[in-house]
mmCIF file as gemmi writes it, N, C-alpha and C atoms, coordinates in Angstrom:
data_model
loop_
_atom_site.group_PDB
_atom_site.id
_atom_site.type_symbol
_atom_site.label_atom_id
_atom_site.label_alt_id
_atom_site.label_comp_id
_atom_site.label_asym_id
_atom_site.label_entity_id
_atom_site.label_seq_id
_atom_site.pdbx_PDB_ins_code
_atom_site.Cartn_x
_atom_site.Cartn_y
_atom_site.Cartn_z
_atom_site.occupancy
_atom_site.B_iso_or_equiv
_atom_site.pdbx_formal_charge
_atom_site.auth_seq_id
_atom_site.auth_asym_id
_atom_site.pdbx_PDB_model_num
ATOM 1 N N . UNK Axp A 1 ? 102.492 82.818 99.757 1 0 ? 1 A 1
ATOM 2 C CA . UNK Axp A 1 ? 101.411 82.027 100.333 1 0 ? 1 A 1
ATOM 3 C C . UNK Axp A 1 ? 100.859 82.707 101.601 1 0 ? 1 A 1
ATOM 4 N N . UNK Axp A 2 ? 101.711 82.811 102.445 1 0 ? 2 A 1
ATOM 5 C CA . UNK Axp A 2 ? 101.436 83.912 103.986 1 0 ? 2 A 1
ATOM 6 C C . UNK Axp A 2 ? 100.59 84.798 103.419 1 0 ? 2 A 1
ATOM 7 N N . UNK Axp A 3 ? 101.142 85.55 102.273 1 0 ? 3 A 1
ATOM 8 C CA . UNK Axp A 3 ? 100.188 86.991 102.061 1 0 ? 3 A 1
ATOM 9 C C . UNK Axp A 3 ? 98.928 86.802 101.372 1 0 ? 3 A 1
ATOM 10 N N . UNK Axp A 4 ? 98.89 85.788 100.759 1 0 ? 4 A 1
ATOM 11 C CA . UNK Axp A 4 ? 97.233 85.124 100.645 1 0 ? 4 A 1
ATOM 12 C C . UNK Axp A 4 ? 96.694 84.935 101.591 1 0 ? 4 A 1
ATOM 13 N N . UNK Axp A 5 ? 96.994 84.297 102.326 1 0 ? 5 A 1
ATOM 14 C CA . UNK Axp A 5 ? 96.244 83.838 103.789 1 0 ? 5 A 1
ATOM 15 C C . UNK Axp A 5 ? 96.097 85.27 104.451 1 0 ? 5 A 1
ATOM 16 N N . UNK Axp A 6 ? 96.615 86.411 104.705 1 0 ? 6 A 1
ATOM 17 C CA . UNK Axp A 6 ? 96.076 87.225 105.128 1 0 ? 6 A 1
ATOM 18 C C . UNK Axp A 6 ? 95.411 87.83 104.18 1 0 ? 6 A 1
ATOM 19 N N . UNK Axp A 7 ? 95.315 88.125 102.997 1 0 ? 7 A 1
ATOM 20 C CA . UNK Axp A 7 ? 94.407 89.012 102.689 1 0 ? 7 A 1
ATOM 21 C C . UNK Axp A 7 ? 93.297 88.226 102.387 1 0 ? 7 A 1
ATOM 22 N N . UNK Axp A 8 ? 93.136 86.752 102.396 1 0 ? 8 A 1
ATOM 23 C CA . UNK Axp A 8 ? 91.775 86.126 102.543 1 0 ? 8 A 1
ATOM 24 C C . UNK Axp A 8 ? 91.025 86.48 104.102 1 0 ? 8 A 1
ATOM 25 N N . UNK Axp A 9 ? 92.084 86.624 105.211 1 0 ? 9 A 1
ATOM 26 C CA . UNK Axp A 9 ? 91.409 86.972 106.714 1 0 ? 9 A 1
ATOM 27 C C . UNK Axp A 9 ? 90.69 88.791 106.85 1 0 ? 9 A 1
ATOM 28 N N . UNK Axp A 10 ? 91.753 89.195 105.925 1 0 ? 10 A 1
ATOM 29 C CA . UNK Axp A 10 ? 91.453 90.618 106.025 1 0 ? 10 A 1
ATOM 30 C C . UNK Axp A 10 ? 90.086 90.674 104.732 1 0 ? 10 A 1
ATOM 31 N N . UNK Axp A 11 ? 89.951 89.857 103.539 1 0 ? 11 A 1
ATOM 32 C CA . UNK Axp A 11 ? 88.517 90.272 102.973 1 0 ? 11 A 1
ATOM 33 C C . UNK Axp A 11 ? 87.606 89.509 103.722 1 0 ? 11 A 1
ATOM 34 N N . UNK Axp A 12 ? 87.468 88.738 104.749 1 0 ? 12 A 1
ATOM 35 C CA . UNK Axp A 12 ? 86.384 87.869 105.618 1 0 ? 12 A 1
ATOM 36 C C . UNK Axp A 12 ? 85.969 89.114 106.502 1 0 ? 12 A 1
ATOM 37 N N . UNK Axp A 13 ? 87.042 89.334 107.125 1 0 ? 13 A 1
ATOM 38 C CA . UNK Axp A 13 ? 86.601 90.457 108.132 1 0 ? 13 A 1
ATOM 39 C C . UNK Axp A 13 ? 86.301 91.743 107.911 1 0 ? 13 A 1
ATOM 40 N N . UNK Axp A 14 ? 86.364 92.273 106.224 1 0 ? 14 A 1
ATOM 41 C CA . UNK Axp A 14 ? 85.807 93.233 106.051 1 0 ? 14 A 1
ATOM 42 C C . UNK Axp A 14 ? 84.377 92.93 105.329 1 0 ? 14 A 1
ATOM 43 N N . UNK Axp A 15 ? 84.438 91.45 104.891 1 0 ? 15 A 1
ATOM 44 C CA . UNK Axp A 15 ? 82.669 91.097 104.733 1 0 ? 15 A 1
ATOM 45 C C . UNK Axp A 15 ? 81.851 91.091 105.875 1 0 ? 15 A 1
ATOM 46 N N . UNK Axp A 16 ? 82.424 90.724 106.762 1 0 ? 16 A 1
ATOM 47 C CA . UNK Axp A 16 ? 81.256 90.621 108.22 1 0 ? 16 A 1
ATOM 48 C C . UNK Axp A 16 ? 81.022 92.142 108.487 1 0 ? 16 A 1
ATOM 49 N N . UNK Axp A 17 ? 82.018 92.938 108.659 1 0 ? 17 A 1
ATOM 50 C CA . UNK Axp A 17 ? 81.756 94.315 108.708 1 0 ? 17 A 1
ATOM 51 C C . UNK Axp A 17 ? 80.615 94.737 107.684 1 0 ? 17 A 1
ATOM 52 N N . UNK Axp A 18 ? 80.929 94.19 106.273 1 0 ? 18 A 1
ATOM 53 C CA . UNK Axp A 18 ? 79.924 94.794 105.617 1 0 ? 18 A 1
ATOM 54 C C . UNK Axp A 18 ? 78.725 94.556 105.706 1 0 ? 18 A 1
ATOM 55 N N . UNK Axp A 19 ? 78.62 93.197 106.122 1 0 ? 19 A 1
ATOM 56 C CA . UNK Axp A 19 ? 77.109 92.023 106.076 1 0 ? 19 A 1
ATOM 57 C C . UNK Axp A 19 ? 76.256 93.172 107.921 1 0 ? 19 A 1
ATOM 58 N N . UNK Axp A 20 ? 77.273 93.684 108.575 1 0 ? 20 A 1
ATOM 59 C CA . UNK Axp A 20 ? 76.82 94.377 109.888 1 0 ? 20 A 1
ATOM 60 C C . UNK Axp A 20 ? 75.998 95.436 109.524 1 0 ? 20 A 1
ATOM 61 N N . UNK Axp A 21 ? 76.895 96.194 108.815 1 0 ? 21 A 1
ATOM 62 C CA . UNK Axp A 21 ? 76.61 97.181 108.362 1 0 ? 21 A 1
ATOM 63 C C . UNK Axp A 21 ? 75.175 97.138 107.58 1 0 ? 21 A 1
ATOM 64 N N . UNK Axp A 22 ? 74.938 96.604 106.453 1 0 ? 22 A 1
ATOM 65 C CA . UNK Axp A 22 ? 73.85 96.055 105.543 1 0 ? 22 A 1
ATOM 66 C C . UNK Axp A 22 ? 72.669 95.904 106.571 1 0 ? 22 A 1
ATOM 67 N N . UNK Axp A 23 ? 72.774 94.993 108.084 1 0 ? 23 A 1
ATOM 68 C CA . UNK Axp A 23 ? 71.889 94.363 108.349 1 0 ? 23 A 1
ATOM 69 C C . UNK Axp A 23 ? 71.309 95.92 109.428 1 0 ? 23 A 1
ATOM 70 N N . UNK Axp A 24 ? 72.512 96.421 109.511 1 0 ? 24 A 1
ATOM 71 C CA . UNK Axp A 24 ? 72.017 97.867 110.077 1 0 ? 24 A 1
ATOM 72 C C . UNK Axp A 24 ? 70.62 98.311 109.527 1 0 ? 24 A 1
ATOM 73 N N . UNK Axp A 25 ? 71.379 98.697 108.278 1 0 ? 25 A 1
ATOM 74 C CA . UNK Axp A 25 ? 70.489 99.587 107.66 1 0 ? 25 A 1
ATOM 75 C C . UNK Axp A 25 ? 69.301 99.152 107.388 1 0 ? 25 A 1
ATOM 76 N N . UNK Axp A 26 ? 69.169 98.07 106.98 1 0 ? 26 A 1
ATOM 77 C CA . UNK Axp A 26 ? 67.894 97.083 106.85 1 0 ? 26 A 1
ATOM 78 C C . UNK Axp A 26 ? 66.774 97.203 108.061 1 0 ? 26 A 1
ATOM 79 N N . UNK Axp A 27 ? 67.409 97.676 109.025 1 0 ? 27 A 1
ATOM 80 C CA . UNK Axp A 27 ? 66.761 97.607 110.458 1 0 ? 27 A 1
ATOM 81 C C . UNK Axp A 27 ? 66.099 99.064 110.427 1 0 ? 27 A 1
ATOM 82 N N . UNK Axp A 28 ? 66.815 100.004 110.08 1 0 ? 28 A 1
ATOM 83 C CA . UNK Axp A 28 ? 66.997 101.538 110.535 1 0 ? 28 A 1
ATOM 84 C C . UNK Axp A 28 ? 65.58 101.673 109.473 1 0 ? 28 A 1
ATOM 85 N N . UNK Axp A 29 ? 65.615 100.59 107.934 1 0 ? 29 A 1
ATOM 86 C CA . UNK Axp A 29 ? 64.279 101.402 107.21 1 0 ? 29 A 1
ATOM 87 C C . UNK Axp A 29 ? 63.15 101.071 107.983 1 0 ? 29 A 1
Protein backbone atom coordinates (compact mmCIF):
# COMPACT_ATOMS: atom_id res chain seq x y z
CA UNK A 1 0.00 0.00 0.00
CA UNK A 2 3.01 2.57 1.11
CA UNK A 3 4.52 1.79 -2.33
CA UNK A 4 1.39 2.84 -4.14
CA UNK A 5 1.12 5.90 -2.41
CA UNK A 6 4.49 6.80 -3.47
CA UNK A 7 4.56 6.00 -6.82
CA UNK A 8 1.13 7.83 -7.21
CA UNK A 9 3.30 11.11 -5.55
CA UNK A 10 6.21 10.35 -7.73
CA UNK A 11 3.77 10.08 -11.20
CA UNK A 12 1.97 13.61 -9.94
CA UNK A 13 5.23 15.17 -9.69
CA UNK A 14 6.58 13.99 -12.76
CA UNK A 15 3.18 15.24 -14.51
CA UNK A 16 3.60 18.80 -13.26
CA UNK A 17 7.14 18.60 -14.51
CA UNK A 18 5.78 17.50 -17.69
CA UNK A 19 2.61 19.90 -17.91
CA UNK A 20 5.98 22.77 -17.15
CA UNK A 21 7.76 21.61 -19.55
CA UNK A 22 4.80 21.44 -22.38
CA UNK A 23 3.73 24.93 -21.27
CA UNK A 24 7.45 25.91 -21.98
CA UNK A 25 7.52 25.03 -25.20
CA UNK A 26 4.18 26.32 -26.12
CA UNK A 27 5.60 29.72 -25.12
CA UNK A 28 9.10 29.38 -26.89
CA UNK A 29 6.82 28.74 -30.47
Amino acid sequence: MVQLEQLLKDGTKEHIEWKKTKETKEIKK
